[in-house]
C-alpha positions, 0 to 999 in steps of 0.5 A: 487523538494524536496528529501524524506531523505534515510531510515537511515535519517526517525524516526525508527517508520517511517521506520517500519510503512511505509515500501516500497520495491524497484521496480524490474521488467520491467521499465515503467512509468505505472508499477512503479505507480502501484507498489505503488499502490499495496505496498499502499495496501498490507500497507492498508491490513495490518492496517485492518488486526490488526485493526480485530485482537484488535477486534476494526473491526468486520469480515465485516467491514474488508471485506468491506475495503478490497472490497473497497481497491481493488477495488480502486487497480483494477481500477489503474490497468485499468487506467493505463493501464496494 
């Protein structure tokens, strides 16, 4: 299995585009999972977030995404079960 390098070994425009925070909380298989999905969409939230504020989005489109988006977080959520 490969090994993701640790944050001091990622180009500093990785480190700021994809941050990810520890998981804290009660181990589980299924909470661990979700904690990254829902850092994936906070991540994706953000993107549309900036996208709406160049102007490049226009206010339903970024409300579709985010629709879309959780959505997708709510049936992760289902699946595995939480």
């Amino acid at each position: 299995m490969l090994e993701e390098p640790s944050n001091n070994q990622q180009p500093e425009e990785q480190r700021l585009l994809f941050l990810m925070a520890q998981y804290k909380g009660e181990f589980s298989l299924q909470n661990l999972v979700f904690n990254a999905n829902l850092q994936e969409f906070a991540q994706r939230v953000s993107y549309i977030h900036a996208l709406h504020s160049e102007n490049e989005i226009t206010n339903s489109d970024a409300y579709y995404l985010i629709e879309q988006i959780w959505e997708e977080l709510t049936r992760s959520k289902k699946e595995l079960d939480i």
